[in-house]
C-alpha angles and dihedrals in degrees: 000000000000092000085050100053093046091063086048086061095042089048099053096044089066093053093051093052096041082053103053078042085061093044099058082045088059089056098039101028120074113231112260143059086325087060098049102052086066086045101046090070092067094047088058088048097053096053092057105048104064082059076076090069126069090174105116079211109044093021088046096045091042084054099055103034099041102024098044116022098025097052090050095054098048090050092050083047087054080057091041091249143123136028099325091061097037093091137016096268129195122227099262090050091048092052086040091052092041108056102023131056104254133130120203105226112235116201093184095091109033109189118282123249086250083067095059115038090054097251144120132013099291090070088050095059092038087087143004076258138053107261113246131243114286091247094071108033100103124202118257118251112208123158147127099274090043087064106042079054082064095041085056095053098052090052096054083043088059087052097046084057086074101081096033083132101091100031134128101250091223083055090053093046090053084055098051094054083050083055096051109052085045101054090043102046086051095049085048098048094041084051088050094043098056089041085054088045101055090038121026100217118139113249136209117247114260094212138019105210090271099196088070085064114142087207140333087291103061089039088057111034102031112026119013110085105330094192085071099048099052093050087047099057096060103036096044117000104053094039088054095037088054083052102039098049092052083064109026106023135254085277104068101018100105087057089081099027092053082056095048092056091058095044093058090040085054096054092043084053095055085044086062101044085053096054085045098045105016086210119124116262126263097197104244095109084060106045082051093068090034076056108060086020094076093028087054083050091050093050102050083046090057091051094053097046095051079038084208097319094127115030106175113213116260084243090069100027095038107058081039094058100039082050094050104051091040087049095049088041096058094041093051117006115038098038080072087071084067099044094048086044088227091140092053088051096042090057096045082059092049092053089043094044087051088053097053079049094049094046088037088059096045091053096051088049098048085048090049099050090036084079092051097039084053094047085052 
């Protein structure tokens, strides 16, 4: 574990310093083709470095922050596009932006009322997914106390895995999706908190409690990882949607760039299965968001064609979408987390992180009473 958290270091300091490299490109380098190619060098890089972790924890954290997001945002910079170049950023933001995932709230531009009243064009591009009716977009709510609920839970979830023994392994993986949303919301949130902190700017929320989801557009678009889906509309949504609605009309054009979304999110998935398992992918990972890639498609053409003539209830829409991702999820996604033996690895770093606590305790005990036994 010590080796492992001194390539950790190693490995973030060279993120650090590739991204105060990027940043001095941003002030000297016009935006364009010319920009990119300096800039091309550190994508490469980042998606390199997190192959130095084997930790499903640090390696899987370094991947998603730095591979994924990180790289995203850095290509849309060398456009002069995306989070890094909304605002005049200092250097320490722009680190910040780049290699967590964080988005800095602008209340310049509040959302249009074509946002809201679910018409025009303006309310297609807002999201990767159409946004949903008003009456069911809930408020988040996030809070102290909302995430140390969830603290709570997964701690209950790390004893249950005692006696996984004699589970049903559709029950453990059930468990383990539980796991999973909790530990990243509160990653997420903890990374967001000491960003808010520093440097007092008001974030966007990571997450949207996404079990409360009217339908897979709302879970989507508007609730499940929100990091993602921002990174996602402008590096692969709008592009698609310009282009798609040259050959096919405002109308529909959402139909192939919807798809499209998935398709990249499905490659970017297998990307970090591979940096958490190193084992070649099967497949699944990517049928799952096929999957609800063309069912997502199927749904917002269904919405356009009835144009608001038949709204189910979120009683009904609500349990079938939650169901449905959860369903879907255990039959194609987590199962991966076996294959890969990341839960077996993940739990080996939870009994050795105990022990240093436990040595680290001892230690601190035996240095507090020296100074007594000496004074005796």
């Amino acid at each position: 574990m010590e080796g492992e958290i001194n390539s950790f270091i190693k490995v973030w300091l060279t993120v650090l310093i590739s991204l105060c490299y990027c940043h001095a490109i941003g002030k000297t380098i016009p935006k364009g083709t010319k920009r990119l190619v300096f800039i091309l060098p550190v994508v490469c890089l980042f998606f390199y470095l997190p192959l130095n972790l084997y930790s499903p924890h640090l390696g899987g954290v370094t991947a998603f922050f730095v591979a994924w997001l990180g790289n995203f945002k850095l290509l849309l910079f060398a456009f002069d596009k995306g989070p890094l170049t909304a605002h005049d950023l200092s250097l320490p933001i722009f680190v910040a932006v780049a290699c967590l995932p964080i988005k800095i709230r602008n209340r310049r531009n509040p959302p249009s009322k074509s946002h809201q009243n679910g018409h025009g064009h303006a309310k297609q591009i807002s999201s990767p997914t159409p946004s949903p009716s008003p009456r069911r977009n809930r408020k988040s709510k996030e809070g102290p106390l909302n995430y140390a609920v969830k603290a709570i839970l997964l701690g209950i979830i790390l004893r249950v895995y005692d006696y996984s023994e004699n589970m049903n392994p559709k029950l453990l993986l059930l468990l383990y999706s539980l796991h999973i949303y909790f530990l990243l919301e509160i990653i997420l949130a903890v990374g967001a908190t000491m960003v808010r902190s520093v440097s007092g700017l008001e974030l966007e929320p990571q997450f949207n409690e996404p079990y409360l989801s009217a339908s897979l557009q709302d879970f989507w678009g508007r609730r499940w990882n929100l990091m993602v889906t921002s990174i996602l509309r402008p590096t692969v949504y709008e592009p698609t949607l310009r282009f798609s609605s040259i050959l096919i009309g405002r109308k529909w054009a959402p139909l192939p760039s919807v798809f499209s979304t998935f398709v990249v999110s499905a490659v970017m998935h297998e990307l970090m299965f591979y940096y958490l398992g190193r084992m070649s992918p099967t497949g699944e990972v990517t049928w799952f968001f096929l999957l609800h890639g063309f069912c997502l498609t199927v749904e917002i053409a269904l919405k356009k064609a009835l144009e608001g003539k038949l709204e189910l209830p979120w009683l009904v829409t609500g349990p079938l979408t939650v169901a449905f991702v959860l369903g879907t999820g255990l039959w194609l996604f987590f199962p991966q987390f076996t294959r890969c033996k990341i839960d077996v690895r993940a739990f080996e770093e939870y009994a050795e992180i105990g022990a240093l606590l436990k040595n680290a305790s001892q230690n601190l005990v035996s240095l507090i009473s020296s100074p007594k036994q000496t004074l005796t």
